[in-house]
C-alpha positions in Angstrom: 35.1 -70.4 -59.3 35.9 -74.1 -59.0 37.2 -73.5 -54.6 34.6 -73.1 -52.4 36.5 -70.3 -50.5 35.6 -68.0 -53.6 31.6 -68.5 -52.8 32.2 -66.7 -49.9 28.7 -64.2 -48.5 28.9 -61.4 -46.9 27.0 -61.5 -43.1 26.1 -58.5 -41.6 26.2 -58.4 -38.3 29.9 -58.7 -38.3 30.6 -62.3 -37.1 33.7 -60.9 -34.8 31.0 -59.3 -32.8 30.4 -61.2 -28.9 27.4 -63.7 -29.0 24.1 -61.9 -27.7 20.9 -61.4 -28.7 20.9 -61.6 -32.3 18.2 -59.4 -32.4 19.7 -56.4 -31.0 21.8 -56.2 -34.0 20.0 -54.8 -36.8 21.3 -54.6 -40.1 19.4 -51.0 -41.3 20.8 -47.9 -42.2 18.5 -45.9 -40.0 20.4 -44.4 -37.7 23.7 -45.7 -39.0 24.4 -43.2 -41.2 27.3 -40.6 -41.0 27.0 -36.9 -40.8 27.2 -35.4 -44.5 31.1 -34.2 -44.8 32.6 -36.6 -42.6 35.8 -38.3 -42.7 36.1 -42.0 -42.4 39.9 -42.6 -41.1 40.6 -46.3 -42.4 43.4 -48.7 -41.4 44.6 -51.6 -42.7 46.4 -54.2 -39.9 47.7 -56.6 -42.5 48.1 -56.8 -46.2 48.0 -59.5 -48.8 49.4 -58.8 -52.4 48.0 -55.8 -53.3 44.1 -55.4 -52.2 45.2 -52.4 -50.0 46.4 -50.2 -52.9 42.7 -51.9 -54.8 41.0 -50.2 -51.8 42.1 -47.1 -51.7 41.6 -46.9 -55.5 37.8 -48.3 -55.8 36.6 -46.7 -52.5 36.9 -43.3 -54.8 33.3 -44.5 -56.5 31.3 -44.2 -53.4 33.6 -40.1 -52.9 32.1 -39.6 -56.1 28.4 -39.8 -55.4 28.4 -39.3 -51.5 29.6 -36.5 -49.5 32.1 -38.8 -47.4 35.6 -38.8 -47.4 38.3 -42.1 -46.6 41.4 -41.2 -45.4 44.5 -43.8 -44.9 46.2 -43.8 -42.4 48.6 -46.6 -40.1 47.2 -45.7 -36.8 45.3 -49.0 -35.6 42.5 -46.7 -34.0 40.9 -45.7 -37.0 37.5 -46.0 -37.4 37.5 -48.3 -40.2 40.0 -51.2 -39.2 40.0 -53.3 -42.3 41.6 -57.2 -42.2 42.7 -59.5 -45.0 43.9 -61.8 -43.0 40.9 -62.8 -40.1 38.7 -65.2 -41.9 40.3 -65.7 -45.5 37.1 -66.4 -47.9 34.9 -64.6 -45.9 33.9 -60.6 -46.2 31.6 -59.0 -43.6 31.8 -55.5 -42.3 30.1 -53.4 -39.5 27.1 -51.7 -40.7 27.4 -47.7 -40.5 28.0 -46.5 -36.9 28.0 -49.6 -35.5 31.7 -49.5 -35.9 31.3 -47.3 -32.6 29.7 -49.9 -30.0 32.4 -50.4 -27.7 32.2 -54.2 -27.5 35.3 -56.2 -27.5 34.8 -56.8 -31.2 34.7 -53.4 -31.6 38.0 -52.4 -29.8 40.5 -50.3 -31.0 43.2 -53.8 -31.9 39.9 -55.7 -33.4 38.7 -55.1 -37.2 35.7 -53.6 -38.4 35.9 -55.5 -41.9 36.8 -58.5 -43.6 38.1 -58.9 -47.0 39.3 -62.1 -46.9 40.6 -62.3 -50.2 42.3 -65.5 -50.8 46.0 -66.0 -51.9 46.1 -67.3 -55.1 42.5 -67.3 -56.2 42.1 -65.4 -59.4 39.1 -63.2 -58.2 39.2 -61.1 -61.4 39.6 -57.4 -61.6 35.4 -56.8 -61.7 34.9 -59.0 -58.5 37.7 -57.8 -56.5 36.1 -54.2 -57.4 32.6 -55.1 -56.3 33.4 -57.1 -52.8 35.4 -53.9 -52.2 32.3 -51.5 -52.8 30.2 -53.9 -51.4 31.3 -53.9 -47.9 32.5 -50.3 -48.1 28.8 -49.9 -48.8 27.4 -51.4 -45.4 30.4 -49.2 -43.7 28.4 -46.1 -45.4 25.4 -47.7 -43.7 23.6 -49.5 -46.3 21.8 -52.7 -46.1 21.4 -56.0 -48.4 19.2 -55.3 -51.2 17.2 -58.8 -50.3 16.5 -58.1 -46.8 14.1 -55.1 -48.3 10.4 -55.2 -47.5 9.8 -54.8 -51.3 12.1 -57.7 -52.4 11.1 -60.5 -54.2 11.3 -64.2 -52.5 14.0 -65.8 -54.0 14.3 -69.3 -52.3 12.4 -72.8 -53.2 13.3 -74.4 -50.0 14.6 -72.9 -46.6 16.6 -76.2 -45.7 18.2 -76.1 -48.6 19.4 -72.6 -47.7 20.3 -73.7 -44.4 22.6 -76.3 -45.6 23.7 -74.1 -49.0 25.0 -71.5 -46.1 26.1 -73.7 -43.4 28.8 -75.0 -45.5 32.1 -73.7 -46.9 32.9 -71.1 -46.7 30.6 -69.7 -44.8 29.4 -72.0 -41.9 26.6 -70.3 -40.6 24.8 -71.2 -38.1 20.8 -71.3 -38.7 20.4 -67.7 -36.6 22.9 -66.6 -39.2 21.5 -67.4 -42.1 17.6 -66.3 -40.9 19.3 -62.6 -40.1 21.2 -62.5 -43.3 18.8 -64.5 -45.7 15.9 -64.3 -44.2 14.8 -62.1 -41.8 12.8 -59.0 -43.8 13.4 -55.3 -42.8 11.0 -52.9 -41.9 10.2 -50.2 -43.9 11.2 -47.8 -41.6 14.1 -48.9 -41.1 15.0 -48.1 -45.0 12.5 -45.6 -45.6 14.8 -43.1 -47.6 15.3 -45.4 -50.3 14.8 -46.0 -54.3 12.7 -49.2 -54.9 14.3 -52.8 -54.8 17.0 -52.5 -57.1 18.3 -55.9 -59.0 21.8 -54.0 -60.3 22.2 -53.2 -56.6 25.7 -53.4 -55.7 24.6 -54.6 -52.5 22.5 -57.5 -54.0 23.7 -60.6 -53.6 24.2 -63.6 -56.7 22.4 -66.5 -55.0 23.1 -69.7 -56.9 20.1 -71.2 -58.9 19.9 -74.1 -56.9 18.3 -72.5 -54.0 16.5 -69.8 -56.3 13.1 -69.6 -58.0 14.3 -65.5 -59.2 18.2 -65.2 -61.2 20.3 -62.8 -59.5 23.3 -61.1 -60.9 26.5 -60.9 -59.8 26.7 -56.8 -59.7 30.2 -55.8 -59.2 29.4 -51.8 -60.2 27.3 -49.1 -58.3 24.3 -49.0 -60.5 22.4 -45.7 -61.0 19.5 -46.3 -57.9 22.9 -46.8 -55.7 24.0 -43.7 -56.6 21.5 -41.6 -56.4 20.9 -43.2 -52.9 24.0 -41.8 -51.6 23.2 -38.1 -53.1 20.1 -38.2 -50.8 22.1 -39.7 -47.8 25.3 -38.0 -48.2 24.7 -34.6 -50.3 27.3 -32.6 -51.6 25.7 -29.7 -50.2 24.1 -31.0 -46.9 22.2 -27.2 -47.0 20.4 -27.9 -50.4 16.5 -29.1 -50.4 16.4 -32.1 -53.3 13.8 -32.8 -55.2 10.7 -30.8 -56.7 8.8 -27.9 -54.1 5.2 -28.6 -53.3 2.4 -25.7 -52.2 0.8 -27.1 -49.4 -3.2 -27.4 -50.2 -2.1 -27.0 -53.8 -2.1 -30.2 -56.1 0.2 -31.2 -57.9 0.1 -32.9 -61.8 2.8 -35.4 -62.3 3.8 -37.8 -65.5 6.1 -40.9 -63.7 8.0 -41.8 -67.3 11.4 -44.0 -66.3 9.8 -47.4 -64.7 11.8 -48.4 -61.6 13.1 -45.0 -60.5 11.1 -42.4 -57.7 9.9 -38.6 -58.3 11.1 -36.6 -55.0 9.2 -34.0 -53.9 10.3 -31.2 -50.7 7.8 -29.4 -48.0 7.8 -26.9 -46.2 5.9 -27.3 -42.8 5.4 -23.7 -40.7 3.1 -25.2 -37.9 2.5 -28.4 -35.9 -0.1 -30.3 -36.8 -1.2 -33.3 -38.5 -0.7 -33.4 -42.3 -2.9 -35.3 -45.3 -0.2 -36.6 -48.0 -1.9 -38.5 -51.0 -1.4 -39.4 -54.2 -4.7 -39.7 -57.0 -4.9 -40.8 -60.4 -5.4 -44.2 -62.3 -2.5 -46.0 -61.5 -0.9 -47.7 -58.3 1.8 -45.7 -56.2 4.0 -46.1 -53.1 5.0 -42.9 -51.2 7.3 -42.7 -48.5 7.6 -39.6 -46.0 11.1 -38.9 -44.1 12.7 -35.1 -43.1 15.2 -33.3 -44.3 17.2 -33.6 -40.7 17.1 -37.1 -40.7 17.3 -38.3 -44.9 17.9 -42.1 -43.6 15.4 -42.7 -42.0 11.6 -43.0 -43.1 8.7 -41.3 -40.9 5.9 -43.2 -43.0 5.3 -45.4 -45.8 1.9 -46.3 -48.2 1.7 -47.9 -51.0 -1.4 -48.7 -53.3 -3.9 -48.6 -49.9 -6.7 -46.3 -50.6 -9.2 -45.6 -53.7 -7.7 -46.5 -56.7 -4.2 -48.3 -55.8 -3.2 -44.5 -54.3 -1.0 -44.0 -51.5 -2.1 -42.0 -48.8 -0.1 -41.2 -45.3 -1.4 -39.0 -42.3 1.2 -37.9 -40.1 1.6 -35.6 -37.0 4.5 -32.9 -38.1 6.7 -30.3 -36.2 7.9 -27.4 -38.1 10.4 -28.5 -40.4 11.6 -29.5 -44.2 10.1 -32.6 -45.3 10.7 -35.2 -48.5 8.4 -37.2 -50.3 9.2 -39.9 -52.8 6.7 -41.4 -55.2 7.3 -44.2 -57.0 4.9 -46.7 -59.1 3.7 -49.7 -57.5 4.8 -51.8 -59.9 8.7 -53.0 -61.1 7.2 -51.1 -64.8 4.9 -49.0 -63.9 4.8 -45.1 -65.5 1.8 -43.1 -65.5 0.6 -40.0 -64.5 -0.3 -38.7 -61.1 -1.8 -36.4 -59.0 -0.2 -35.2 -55.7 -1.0 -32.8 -52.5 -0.1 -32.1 -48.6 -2.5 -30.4 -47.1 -3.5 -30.4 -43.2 -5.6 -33.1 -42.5 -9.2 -32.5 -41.5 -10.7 -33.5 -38.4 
């Protein structure tokens, strides 16, 4: 749109928060994520035409493929504490359980979330649909799709950023715009993830000015952010996902739909350290993580050993465990061989 306030980015971490240490605020879903089941009371403490009733009605996509619940309510202590009003033209929301730091941003009278749509702006039913899922997203603990380890690089110029972002709406500060543009996660600290996914609802459109890659504006959850929140938030938090593997026993794979990941499950009876590798012709990325904690990664290889295979060795308790596999290129297929077995001295 033609008004600046409609270019409006979302920051994570929430601006409201108290200046510190920038770097005590990480924006990962490790760690962030809510128990499987649990109820998310949400507030709003102001209104402007009807986004509330838009909320409460698009919120119902990430119910669908996540076993998390929203519930309305007027009490101003609810976990989610949603604004319209705070910073009109601006959207930013509290990443998982960071909505539980008791910081004076974080308060029960203070919001969680802004969605400052603007009076009058003609936002159009898709885009008010996708800000909406967007920061409802980073609420279920998700991250920006750029910030990924396995993202491409986008930008032609980093002062051209700096000045694209410190302007309206946004006026960013340069810390600002390294954390939220800039400033790569570790892949541990998104390890139970699909691949970098371009339909991401949580991708952001940057404007070709500042861009060597196009990015889309995605106002829908696309099928790698669904299937994301299955792993994250599963229907039935008792069920092992994914295909069973014999430890010792290897395993023949065909990898068919380019930019998806197979998922394999474990079952480890005594401590020790475990061999997890992939063989074949073709290059792969593997990422460990446990059944106990599906948000966040143990380990992570990808195309390091004989071959372009993936190969992690890793000290294990007794426990469930998940492998994904995944091709190391954005259209790779091929077939595979796979096996956990313990790891010889």
């Amino acid at each position: 749109m033609a008004d600046d306030l409609a270019r409006g980015y979302c920051s994570t971490p929430d601006p409201i928060v108290e200046e510190g240490d920038v770097g005590t605020r990480a924006a990962s879903q490790a760690g962030k994520t809510w128990k499987p089941g649990t109820v998310l009371t949400v507030c709003f403490l102001n209104q402007v035409a009807n986004y509330p009733d838009l909320v409460e009605q698009h919120v119902k996509e990430w119910e669908d493929c996540a076993n998390i619940r929203f519930e309305f309510t007027n009490d101003p202590r609810a976990t989610l504490r949603i604004s319209f009003t705070a910073a009109p033209g601006r959207f930013y929301a509290s990443v998982g359980k960071d909505v539980l730091i008791p910081t004076a941003a974080n308060a029960p009278d203070g919001h969680t979330m802004s969605l400052g749509f603007v009076p009058g702006l003609n936002y159009g039913d898709a885009q008010v649909r996708g800000l909406i899922l967007h920061e409802f997203g980073h609420a279920l603990g998700l991250v920006h799709e750029h910030l990924r380890p396995d993202a491409p690089n986008f930008f032609r110029d980093r002062q051209a950023v700096y000045s694209y972002f410190g302007g309206p709406p946004n006026f960013w500060t340069q810390d600002m715009v390294d954390f939220n543009i800039f400033d790569r996660l570790a892949v541990q600290d998104i390890g139970n993830s699909t691949k970098y996914d371009p339909k991401s609802v949580m991708l952001y459109a940057f404007p070709p000015e500042i861009t060597t890659i196009p990015t889309s504006s995605n106002w829908d959850l696309s099928e790698l952010d669904r299937s994301l929140m299955r792993r994250i938030y599963p229907k039935d938090p008792g069920q092992t996902l994914g295909t069973p593997l014999t430890l010792g026993q290897a395993t023949r794979a065909e990898h068919a739909l380019a930019g998806t990941e197979d998922l394999y499950n474990f079952e480890v009876k005594d401590s020790g350290r475990y061999a997890m590798e992939t063989t074949g012709d073709f290059a792969w990325a593997m990422t460990l993580f446990s059944k106990d904690a599906p948000a966040k990664a143990i380990a992570f290889d990808e195309a390091s050993v004989r071959g372009l295979n993936a190969r992690i060795e890793q000290q294990l308790d007794p426990g469930v465990y998940y492998l994904s596999v995944r091709s190391f290129l954005p259209d790779g297929t091929g077939a595979y061989g796979l096996s956990v077995r313990p790891a010889t001295a």
